[in-house]
N, C-alpha and C positions, 0 to 999 in steps of 0.2 A: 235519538235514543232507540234501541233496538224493540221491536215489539213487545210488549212483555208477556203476552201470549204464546207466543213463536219460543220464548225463552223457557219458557214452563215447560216445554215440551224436549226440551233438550234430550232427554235421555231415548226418545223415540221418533226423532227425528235426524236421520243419519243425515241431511244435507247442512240443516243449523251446525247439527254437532261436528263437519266437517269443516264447517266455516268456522265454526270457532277454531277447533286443533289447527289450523293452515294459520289463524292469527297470534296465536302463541307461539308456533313453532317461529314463526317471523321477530317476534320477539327476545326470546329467548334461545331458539336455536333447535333444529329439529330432533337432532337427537336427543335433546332434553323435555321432550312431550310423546306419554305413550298413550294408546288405547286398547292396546292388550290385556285380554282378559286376565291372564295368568300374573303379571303384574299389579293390576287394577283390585287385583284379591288380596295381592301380597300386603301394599300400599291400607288397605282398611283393619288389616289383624292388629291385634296386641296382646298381650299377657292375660288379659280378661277370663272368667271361666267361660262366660258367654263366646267370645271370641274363639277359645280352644273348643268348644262343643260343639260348636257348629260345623268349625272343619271337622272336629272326629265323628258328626251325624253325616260327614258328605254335603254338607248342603252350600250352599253360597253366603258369605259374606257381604251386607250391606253396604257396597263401594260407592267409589265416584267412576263418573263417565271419562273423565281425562285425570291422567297421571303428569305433575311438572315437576323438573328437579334442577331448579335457576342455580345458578353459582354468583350471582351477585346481589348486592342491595338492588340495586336498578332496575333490575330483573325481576326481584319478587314483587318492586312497585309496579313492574307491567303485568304479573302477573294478578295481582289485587284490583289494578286499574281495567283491565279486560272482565274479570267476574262481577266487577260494579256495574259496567255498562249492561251488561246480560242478564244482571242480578242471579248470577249463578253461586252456589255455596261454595266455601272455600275452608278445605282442613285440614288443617297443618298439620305436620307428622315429623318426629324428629328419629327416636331410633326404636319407636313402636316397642317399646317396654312398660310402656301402661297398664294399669289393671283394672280402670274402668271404664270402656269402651269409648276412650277420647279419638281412637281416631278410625271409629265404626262412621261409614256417609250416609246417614238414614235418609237424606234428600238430594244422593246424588253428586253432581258439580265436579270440583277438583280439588284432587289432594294435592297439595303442595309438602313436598320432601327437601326439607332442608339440611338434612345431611349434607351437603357438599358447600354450604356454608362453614367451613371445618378453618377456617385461618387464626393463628394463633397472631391479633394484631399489634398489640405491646405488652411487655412487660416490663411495670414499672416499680425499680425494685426499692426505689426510695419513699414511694407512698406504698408498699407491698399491694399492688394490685395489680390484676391481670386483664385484657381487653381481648376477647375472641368471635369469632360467627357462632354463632346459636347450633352450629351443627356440629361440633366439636366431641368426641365422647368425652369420657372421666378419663379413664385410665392414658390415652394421648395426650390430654392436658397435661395431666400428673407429670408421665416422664421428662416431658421441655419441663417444668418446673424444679423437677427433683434434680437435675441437671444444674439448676442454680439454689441447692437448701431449699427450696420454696414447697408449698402444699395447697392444695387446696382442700380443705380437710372437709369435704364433701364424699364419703361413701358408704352410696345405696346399698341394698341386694341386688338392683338390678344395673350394679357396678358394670358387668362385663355382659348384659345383653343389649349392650347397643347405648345407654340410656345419652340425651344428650345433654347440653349445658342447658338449651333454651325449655327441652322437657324439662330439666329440674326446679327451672326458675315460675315456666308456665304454669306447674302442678303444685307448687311452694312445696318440693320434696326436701327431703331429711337425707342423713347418711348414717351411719351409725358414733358417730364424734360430734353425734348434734350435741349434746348434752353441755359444751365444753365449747363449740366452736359456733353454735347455730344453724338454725336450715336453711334453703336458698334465700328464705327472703331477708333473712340477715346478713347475705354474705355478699349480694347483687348491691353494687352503688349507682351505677345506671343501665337504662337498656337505650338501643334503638327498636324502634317498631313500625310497620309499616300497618296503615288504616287505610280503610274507603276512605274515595276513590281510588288509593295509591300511591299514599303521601306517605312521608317519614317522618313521627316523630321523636326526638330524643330526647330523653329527662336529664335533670339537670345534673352535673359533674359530681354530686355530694348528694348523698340522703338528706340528713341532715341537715334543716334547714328551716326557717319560720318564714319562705314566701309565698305563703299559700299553705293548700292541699297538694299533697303528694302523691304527684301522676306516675312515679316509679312504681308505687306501692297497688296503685290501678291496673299494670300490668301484669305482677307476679299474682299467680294465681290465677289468671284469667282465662287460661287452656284455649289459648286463640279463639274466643271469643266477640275478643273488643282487638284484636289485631294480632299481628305476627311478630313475635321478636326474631330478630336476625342478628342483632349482634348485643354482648353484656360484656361491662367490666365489674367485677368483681374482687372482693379481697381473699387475699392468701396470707399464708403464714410462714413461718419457719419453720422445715422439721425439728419435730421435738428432738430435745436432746438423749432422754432416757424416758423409758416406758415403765410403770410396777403396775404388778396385777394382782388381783384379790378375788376370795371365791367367799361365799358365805352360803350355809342353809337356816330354811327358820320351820319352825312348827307347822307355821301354812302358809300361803299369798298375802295375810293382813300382816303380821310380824313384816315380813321382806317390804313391803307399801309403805308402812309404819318407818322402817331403816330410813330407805330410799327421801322419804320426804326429811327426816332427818340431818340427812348428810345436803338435802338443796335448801334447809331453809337455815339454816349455819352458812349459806352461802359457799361452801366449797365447790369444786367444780371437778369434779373426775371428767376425762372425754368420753369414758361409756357406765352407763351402770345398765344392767335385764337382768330383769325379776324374772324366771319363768316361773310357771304354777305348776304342781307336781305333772299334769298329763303331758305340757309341751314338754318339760324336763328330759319326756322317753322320748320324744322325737329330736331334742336336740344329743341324746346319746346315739341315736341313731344317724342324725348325719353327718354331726362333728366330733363324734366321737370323744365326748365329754363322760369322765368316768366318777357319775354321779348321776342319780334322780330323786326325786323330790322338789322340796322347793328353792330353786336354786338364785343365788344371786352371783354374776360377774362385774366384776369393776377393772376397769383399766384407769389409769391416774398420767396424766404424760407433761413431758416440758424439763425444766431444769431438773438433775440429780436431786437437788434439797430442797423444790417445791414438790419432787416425786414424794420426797421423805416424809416431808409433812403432812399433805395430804393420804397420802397409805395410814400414816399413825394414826390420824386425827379422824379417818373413815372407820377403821379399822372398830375405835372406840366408841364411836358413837350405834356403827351396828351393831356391835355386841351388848350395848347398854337397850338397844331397842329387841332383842332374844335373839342375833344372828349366832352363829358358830362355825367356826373360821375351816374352811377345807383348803388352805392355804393356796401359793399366788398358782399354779400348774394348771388348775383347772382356769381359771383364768385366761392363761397364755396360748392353753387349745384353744378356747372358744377363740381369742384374735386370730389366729394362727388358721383358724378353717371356717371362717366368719361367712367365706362366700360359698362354702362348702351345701346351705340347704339349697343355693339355685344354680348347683352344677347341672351338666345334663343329666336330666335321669331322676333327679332327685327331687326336682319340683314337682308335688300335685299335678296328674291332669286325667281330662273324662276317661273314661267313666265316672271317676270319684266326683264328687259334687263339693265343692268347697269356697268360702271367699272367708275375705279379711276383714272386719268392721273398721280397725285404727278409730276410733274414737278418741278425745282431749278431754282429759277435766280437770275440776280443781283437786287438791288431796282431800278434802271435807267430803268430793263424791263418790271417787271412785269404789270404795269397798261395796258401796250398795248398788254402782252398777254392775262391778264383776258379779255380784249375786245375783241380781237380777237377769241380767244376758243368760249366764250361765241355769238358771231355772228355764227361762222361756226356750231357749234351744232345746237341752235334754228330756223338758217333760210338754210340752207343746207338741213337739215332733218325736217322738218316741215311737211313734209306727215304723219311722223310716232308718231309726236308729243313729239318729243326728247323735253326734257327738262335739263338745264345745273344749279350747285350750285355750290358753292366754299368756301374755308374755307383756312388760309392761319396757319399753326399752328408749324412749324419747320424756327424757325429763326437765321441767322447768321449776322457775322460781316459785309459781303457784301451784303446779300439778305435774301429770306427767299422761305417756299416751299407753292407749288398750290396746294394743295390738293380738287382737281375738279373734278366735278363727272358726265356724261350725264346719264339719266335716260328713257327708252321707257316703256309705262305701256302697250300698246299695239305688241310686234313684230310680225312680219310673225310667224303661226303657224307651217312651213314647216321647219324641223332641218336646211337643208342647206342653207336656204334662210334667218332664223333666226341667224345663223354662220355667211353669208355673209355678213350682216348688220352690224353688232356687230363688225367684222372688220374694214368697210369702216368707223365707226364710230373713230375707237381707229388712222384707218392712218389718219382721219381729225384730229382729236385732237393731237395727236401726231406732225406730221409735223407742224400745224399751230404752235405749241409752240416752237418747232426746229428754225422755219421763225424765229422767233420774240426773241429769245436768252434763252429761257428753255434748259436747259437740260433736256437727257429723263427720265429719272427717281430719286428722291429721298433718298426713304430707302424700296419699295417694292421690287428690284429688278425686273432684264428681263423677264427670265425666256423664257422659248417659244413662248410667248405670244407678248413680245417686240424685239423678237430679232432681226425681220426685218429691224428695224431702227437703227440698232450699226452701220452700211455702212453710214447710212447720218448720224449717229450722231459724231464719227468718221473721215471718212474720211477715206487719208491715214493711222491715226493712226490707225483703223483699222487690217490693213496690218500685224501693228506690234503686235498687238493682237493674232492675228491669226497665226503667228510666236511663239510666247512666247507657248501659247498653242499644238502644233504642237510640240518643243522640248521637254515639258513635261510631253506630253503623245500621246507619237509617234503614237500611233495604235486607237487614237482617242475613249477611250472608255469610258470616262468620261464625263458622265450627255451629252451625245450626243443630238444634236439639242437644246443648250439651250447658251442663249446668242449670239444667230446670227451665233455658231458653227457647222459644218455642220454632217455627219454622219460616225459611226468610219469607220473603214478604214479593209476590211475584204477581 
């Protein structure tokens, strides 16, 4: 076993750190391990505000020391297996569409880039299920699928920045047909994943199942933590055959909440319904050019002609019975029709502005008092800085549905640390108040670094057991260290 002294030092120590790059390169291939700076930077960004402020203050990015971009299973096992021995950190990065700082290296090591895991390995169209490398994007997938009727009715916002199959599965992301179809962790049947030392394991062919606990369900969500997925099969579907669309306004956010839970606990199933609240309402006029503000509701309804039918009828009715009033199906058909239109270039947030996203889950008994509550604590808490607070509710379930809340500073502190400080005290008001009030912390963005403060109160003991499971799994802690409230490997 290598020193583990001599290993701590990796990052200031140009001969270790030589010795290592010359063993990977041997492994995997030289032109697939860099240490260049300018990549090494590229490799730790994502979507994060923190991420983007830091590049717009000029400053450095908290990387790794080597960059690796394996193209095989075998590969990433020597890749896993070389960071065990060294006990060096290891974080994974798929197409660094994140937005909470899951693949910032606050301890250094190697990012592994599995983009070039990208093989479409079956599709099997009699069980409608598809088998890929974890590096795969969305929109690639799609078109081999769409080629045979098929979907995977999986999309993000961050559809077309890269996001990949194994990110969506890592972070349990959403798409906007969750509603109807589910988010990754309903749509993944099995993964492969490589663990310290550099093994492979694979879950069983079926979710579904009474042998055991279910180690599928221990990967999704794990943001490489407890190991790497490299390859998923997952379900697809048929393109629908017909689409109808519907628009509805109500008096305020409770009326549209009020609908929304109506139309899911009748069991119907539209593939999208968002509530926006009258203030996101002007920003989705401004990017999608929906010609309406207020408080707006969109529905999309898809599948056969006459389950279209029925479903529109029967929505139709029931939001009108809870105060909706019908702006008929056009507004609707824009919002699909420029769906990805808020994360074109240009049009997403970035620094100066100061801004993040809560995505909080609840039941429908909570939500009304945490939209008030968020919505208080941002605008009169932070009223010096002119925080402003919007919300959009657009991930709905049997029991509840998701916050997708946003605070906004058009002015912060011009000083990095003091503009950092803020930006936090903002996300523990917002956070916590939604925790008080029965949110959960997060929906489909994942932790990442950025949340992981709150896995303890969110948590609790269960906690405890977290951090157990983790700890057998990868004893030397060197998996996506410091992310999800984990703490740093163990040298």
């Amino acid at each position: 076993m290598t020193d583990q002294s001599a290993a701590a030092r990796v990052s200031g120590s140009a001969f270790l750190q030589g010795h290592i790059v010359r063993e990977l390169e041997a492994a995997i291939g030289r032109d697939r391990v860099t240490t260049d700076a300018g990549e090494l930077q590229a490799q730790a960004a994502d979507w994060s505000w923190t991420s983007k402020y830091i590049q717009y203050s000029d400053l450095q990015l908290p990387s790794a020391d080597i960059a690796v971009r394996p193209t095989t299973q075998a590969q990433v096992e020597e890749v896993v297996r070389i960071a065990s021995e060294y006990r060096l950190p290891v974080v994974p990065r798929g197409g660094g569409s994140g937005t909470q700082g899951g693949t910032l290296a606050v301890y250094g090591g190697i990012s592994l880039d599995l983009t070039a895991l990208d093989e479409i390995i079956d599709i099997d169209e009699e069980s409608l299920l598809v088998t890929v490398g974890a590096g795969i994007d969305g929109p690639t997938l799609e078109d081999e699928l769409n080629k045979r009727n098929l979907t995977l009715a999986h999309y993000p916002g961050s559809y077309h920045l890269g996001a990949t199959i194994g990110g969506f599965i890592a972070a349990r992301g959403s798409g906007v047909v969750s509603t109807k179809y589910g988010k990754a962790e309903d749509q993944v049947v099995q993964v492969k994943a490589v663990v310290p030392p550099g093994k492979t394991v694979t879950t069983l062919r079926v979710p579904s199942h009474a042998a055991g606990p279910d180690l599928l369900q221990s990967f999704v969500g794990s943001e490489g933590t407890l190991g790497v997925i490299t390859e998923a099969t997952l379900r697809v579907d048929p393109l629908p055959e017909a689409r109808g669309f519907l628009s509805f306004s109500f008096p305020d956010i409770f009326a549209g909440i009020e609908a929304g839970r109506r139309i899911m606990t009748n069991r119907l199933r539209p593939a999208v319904i968002r509530l926006y609240d009258e203030a996101d309402s002007v920003k989705l006029k401004d990017w999608v050019g929906t010609p309406f503000t207020g408080t707006l509701m969109v529905i999309m309804c898809d599948g056969a002609q006459e389950l279209v039918d029925y479903e529109t009828k029967a929505i139709t009715a029931l939001v009108e019975s809870a105060g909706g009033t019908s702006q008929g199906p056009d507004v609707g058909r824009i919002w699909w029709e420029g769906k990805y239109e808020p994360y074109a270039k240009g049009k997403l947030p970035q620094p100066p502005l100061m801004y993040g996203t809560f995505d909080q889950v609840a039941r429908f008994a909570d939500i009304p008092n945490i939209y008030r509550a968020k919505k208080k604590v941002i605008e009169e808490e932070f009223a010096e800085y002119g925080a402003r607070y919007t919300a959009h509710l657009s991930h709905w379930y049997d029991w509840g549905a998701m916050l997708y809340d946003r605070f906004y500073v058009d002015e912060p502190p011009t000083d990095p640390a003091e503009a950092m400080s803020l930006h936090d005290r903002l996300w523990d008001a917002g956070i916590l108040t939604g925790i008080e009030h029965g949110a959960v912390l997060n929906d489909h963005h994942g932790v990442g670094i950025k949340l992981g403060r709150f896995m303890h109160k969110q948590y609790g003991e269960g906690f405890r057991l977290l951090k157990a499971q983790k700890d057998a799994w990868d004893p030397d802690g060197i998996m996506n260290p410091g992310k999800l409230g984990f703490g740093p490997p163990r040298r």
